[in-house]
TORKOL-4160 file (C-alpha; in steps of 0.2 Angstrom, whole numbers, padded with zeros to 4 digits, m for minus):
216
<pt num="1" X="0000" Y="0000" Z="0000"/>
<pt num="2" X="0013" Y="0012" Z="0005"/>
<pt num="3" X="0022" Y="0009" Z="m0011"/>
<pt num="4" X="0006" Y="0013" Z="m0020"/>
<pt num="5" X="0005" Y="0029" Z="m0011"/>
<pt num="6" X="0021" Y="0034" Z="m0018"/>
<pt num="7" X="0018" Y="0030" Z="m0034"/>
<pt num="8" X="0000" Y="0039" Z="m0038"/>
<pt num="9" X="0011" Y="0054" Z="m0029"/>
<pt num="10" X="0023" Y="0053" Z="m0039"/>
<pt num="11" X="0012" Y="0052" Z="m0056"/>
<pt num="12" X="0002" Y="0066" Z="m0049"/>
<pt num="13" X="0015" Y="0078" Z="m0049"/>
<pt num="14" X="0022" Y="0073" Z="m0067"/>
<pt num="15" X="0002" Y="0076" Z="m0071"/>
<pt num="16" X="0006" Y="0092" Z="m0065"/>
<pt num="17" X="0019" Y="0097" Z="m0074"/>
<pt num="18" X="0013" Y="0089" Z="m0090"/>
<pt num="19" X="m0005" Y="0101" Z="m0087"/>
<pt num="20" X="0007" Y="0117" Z="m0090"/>
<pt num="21" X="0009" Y="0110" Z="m0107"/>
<pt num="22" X="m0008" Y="0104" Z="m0113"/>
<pt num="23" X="m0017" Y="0113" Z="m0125"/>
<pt num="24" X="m0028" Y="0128" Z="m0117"/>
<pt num="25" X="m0044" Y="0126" Z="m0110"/>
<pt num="26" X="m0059" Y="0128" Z="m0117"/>
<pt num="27" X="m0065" Y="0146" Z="m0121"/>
<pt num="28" X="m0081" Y="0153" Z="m0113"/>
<pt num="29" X="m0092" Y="0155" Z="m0128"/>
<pt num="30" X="m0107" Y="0142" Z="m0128"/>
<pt num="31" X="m0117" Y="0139" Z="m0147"/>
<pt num="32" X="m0136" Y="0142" Z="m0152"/>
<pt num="33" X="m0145" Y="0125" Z="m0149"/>
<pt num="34" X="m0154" Y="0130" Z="m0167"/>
<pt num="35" X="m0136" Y="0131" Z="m0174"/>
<pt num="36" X="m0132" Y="0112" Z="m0170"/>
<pt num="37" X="m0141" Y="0099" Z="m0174"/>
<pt num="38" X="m0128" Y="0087" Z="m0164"/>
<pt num="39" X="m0132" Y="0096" Z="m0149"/>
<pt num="40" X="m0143" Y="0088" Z="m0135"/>
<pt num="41" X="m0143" Y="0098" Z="m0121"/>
<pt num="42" X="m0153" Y="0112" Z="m0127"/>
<pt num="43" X="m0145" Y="0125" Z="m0112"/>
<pt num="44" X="m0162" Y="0132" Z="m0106"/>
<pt num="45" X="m0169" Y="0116" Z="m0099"/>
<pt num="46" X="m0169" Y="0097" Z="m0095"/>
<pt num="47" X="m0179" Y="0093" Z="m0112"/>
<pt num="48" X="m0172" Y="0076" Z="m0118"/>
<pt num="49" X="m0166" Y="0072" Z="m0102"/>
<pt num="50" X="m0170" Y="0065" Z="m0084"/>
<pt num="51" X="m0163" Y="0067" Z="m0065"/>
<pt num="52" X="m0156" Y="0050" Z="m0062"/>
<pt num="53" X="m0164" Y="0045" Z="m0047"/>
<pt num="54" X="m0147" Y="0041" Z="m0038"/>
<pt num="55" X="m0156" Y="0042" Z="m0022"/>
<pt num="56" X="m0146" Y="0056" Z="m0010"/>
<pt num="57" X="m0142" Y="0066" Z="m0028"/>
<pt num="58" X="m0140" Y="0084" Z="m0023"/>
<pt num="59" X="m0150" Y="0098" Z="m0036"/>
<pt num="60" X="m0149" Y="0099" Z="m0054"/>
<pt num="61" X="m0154" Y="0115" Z="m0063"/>
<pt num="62" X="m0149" Y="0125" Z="m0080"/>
<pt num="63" X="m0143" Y="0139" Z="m0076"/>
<pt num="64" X="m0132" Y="0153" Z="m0092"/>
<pt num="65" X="m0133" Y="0138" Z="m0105"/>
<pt num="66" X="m0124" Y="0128" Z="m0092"/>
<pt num="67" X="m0132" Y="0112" Z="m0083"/>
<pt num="68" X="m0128" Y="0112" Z="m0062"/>
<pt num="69" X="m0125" Y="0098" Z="m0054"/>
<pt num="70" X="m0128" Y="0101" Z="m0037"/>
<pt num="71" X="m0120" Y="0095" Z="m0022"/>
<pt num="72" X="m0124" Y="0076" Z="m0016"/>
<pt num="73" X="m0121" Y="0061" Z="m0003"/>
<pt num="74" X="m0113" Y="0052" Z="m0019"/>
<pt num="75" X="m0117" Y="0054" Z="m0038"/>
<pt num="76" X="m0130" Y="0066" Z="m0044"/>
<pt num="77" X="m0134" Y="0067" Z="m0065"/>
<pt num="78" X="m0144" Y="0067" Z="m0078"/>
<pt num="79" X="m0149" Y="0053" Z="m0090"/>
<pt num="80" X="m0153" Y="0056" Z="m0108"/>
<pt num="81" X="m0169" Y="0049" Z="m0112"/>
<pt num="82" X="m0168" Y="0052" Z="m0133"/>
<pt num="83" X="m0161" Y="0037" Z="m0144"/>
<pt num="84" X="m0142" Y="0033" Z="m0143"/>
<pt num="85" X="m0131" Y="0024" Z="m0156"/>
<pt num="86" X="m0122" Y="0008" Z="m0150"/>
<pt num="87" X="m0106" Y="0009" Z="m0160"/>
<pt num="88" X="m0097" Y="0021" Z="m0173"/>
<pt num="89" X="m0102" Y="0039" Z="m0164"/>
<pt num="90" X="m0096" Y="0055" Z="m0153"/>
<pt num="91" X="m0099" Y="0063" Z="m0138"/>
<pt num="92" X="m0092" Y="0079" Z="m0134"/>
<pt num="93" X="m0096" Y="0092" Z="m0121"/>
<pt num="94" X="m0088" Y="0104" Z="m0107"/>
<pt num="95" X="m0086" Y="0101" Z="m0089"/>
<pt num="96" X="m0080" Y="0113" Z="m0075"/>
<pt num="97" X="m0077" Y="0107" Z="m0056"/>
<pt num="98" X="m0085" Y="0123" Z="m0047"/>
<pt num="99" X="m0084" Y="0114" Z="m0030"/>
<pt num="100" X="m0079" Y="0098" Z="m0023"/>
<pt num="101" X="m0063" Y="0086" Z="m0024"/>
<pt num="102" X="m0069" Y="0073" Z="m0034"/>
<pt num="103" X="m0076" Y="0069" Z="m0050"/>
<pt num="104" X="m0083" Y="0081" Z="m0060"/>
<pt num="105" X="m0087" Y="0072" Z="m0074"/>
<pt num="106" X="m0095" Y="0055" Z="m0074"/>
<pt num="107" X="m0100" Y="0050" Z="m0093"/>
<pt num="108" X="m0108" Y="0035" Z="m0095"/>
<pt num="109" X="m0110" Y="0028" Z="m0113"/>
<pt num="110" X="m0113" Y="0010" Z="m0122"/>
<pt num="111" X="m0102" Y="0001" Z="m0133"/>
<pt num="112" X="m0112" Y="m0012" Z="m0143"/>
<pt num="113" X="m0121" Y="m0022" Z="m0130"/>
<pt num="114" X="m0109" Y="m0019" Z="m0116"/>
<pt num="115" X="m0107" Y="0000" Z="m0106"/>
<pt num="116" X="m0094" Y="0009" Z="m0099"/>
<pt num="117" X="m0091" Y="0026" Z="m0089"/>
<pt num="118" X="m0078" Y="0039" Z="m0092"/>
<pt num="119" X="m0071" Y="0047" Z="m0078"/>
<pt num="120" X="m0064" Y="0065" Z="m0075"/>
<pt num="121" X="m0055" Y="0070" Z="m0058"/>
<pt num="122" X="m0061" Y="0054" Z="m0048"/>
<pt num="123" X="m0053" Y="0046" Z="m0033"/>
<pt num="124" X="m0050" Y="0061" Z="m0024"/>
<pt num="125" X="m0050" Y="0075" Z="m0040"/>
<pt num="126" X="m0037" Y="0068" Z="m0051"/>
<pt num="127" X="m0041" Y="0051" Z="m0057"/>
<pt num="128" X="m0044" Y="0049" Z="m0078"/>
<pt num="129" X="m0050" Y="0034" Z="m0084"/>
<pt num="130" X="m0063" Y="0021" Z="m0089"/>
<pt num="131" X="m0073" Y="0010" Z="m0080"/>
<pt num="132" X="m0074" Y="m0004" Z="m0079"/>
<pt num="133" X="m0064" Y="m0016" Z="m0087"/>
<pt num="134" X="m0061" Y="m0033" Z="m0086"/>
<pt num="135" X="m0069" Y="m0030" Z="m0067"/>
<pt num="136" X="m0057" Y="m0016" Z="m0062"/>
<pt num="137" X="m0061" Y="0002" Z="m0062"/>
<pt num="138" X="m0054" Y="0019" Z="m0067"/>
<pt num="139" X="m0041" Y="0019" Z="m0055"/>
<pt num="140" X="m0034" Y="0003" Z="m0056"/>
<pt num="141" X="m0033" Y="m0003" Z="m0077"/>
<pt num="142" X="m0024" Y="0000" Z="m0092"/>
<pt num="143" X="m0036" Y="0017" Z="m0095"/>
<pt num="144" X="m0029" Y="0025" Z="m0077"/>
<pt num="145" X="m0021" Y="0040" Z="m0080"/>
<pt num="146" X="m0018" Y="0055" Z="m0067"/>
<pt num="147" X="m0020" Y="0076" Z="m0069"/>
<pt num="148" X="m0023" Y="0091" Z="m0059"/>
<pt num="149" X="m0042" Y="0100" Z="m0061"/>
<pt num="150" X="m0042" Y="0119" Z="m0058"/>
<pt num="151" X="m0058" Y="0122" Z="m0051"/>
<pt num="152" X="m0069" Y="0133" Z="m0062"/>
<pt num="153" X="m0060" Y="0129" Z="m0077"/>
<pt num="154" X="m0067" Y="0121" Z="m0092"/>
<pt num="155" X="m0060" Y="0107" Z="m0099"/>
<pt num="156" X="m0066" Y="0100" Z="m0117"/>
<pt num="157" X="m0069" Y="0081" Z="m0116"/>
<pt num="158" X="m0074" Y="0070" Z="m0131"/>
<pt num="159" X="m0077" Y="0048" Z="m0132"/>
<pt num="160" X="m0077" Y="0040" Z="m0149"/>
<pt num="161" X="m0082" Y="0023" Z="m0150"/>
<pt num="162" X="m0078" Y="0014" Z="m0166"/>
<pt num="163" X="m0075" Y="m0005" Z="m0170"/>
<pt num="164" X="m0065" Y="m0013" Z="m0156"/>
<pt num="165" X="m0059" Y="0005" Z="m0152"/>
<pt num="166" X="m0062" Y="0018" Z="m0137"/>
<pt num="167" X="m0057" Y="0033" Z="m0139"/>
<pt num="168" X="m0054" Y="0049" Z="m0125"/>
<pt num="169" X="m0050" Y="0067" Z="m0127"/>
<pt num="170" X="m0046" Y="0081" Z="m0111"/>
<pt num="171" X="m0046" Y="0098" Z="m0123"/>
<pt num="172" X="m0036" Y="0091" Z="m0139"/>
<pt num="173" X="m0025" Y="0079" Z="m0127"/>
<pt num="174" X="m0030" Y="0059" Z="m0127"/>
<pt num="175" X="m0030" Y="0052" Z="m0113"/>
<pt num="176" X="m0039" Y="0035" Z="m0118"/>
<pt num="177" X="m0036" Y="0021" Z="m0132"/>
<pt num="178" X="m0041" Y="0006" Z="m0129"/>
<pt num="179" X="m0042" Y="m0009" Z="m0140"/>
<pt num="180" X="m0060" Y="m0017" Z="m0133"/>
<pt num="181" X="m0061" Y="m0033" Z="m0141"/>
<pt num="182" X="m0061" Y="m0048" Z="m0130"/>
<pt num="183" X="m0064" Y="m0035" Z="m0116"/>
<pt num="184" X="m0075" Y="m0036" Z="m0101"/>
<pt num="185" X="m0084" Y="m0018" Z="m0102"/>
<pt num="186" X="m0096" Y="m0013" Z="m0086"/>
<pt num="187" X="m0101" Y="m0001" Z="m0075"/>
<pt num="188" X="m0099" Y="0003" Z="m0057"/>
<pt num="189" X="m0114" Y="0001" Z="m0045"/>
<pt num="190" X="m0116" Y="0018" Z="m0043"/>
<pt num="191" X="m0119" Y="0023" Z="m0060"/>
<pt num="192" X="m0129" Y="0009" Z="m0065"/>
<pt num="193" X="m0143" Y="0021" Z="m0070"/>
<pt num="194" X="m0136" Y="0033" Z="m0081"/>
<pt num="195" X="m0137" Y="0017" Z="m0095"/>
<pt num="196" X="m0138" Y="0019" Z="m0110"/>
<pt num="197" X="m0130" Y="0039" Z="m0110"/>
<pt num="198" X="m0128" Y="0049" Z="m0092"/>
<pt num="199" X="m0117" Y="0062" Z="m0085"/>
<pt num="200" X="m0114" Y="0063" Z="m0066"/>
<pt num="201" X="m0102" Y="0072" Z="m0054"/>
<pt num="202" X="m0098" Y="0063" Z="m0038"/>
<pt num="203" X="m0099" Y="0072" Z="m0019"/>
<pt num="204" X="m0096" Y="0089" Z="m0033"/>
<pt num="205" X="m0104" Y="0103" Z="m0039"/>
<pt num="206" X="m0102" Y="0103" Z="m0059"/>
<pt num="207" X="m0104" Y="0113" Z="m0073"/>
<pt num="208" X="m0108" Y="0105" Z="m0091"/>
<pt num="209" X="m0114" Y="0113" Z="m0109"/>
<pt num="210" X="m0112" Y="0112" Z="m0125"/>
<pt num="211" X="m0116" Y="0093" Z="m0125"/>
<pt num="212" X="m0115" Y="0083" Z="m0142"/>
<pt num="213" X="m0119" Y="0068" Z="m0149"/>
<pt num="214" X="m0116" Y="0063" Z="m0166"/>
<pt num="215" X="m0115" Y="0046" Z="m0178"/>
<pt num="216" X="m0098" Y="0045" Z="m0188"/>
């Protein structure tokens, strides 16, 4: 255990000084809903999506084009409720952490017949990765990857699932490619009810806009 400490400290700070070199954050400008048809979170309202009855979720509101997720004693999200593609498709959107240490961004998405969520600034606000796979979750497979989060800053985050390919963009950086075939994909408990497309933030309060969905 102590050996792990070390390490996850260790990759933390070289997260660190890689962030100083990412490409910059996305800009503060959001797009008309009537200007892209990709677009499914229309910024005014919860049209084409649902609270996900998590149980102790905190508040969700719209507020400026952004959708809030509030506060919680665990995940709090929204699921969307209109058609989703299985294979050979996009999802792109924005996510700021505006309070909390943890993840900020919870994207939930399928992959044929099987389901997996991206993960933004878990396990204590820095953890990137998918789960699950083969059993094991964001922060201990092949997809674990560690970077700091400046709180209030947003961060442009984009899956593409293709044949036998998962794909993950932070900004224009990729943080995830995984080959899925002869994979075990699954989600954790928690999540289960974002299935089939659901975003969520963990014991956080989070911003997200500009969410896409588009076939490729």
């Amino acid at each position: 255990m102590a050996c792990r400490v070390v390490v996850l400290t260790a990759l933390i700070l070289l997260s660190a000084c890689r962030e100083n070199k990412t490409t910059p954050a996305a800009d503060n400008k959001t797009i008309s809903f009537s200007d892209d048809s990709t677009l499914i979170f229309n910024g005014s309202s919860l049209d084409s999506w649902e609270i996900t009855n998590f149980g102790p979720q905190g508040p969700v509101s719209v507020s400026g084009d952004e959708l809030i997720l509030g506060m919680g004693e665990g995940c709090t999200g929204v699921t969307y409720k209109g058609s989703v593609p299985l294979n050979n498709y996009e999802i792109s959107l924005e996510a700021r952490r505006r309070e909390g240490n943890d993840f900020f961004c919870g994207i939930t998405f399928p992959v044929q017949t099987e389901f997996c969520t991206f993960i933004a600034g878990g396990w204590g606000g820095a953890t990137v990765g998918l789960s699950c796979i083969d059993g094991k979750d964001a922060a201990e497979n092949e997809t674990t990857t560690l970077r700091n989060f400046e709180r209030n800053r947003w961060y442009g985050i984009r899956i593409r699932v293709t044949d036998n390919m998962i794909e993950a963009w932070i900004d224009n950086e990729k943080v995830v490619a995984l080959s899925s075939k002869g994979k075990k994909l699954s989600v954790r408990a928690e999540v289960t009810l974002s299935k089939p497309l659901g975003l969520a933030s963990w014991n956080t309060v989070a911003g997200i806009r500009n969410v896409r969905l588009k076939e490729i």
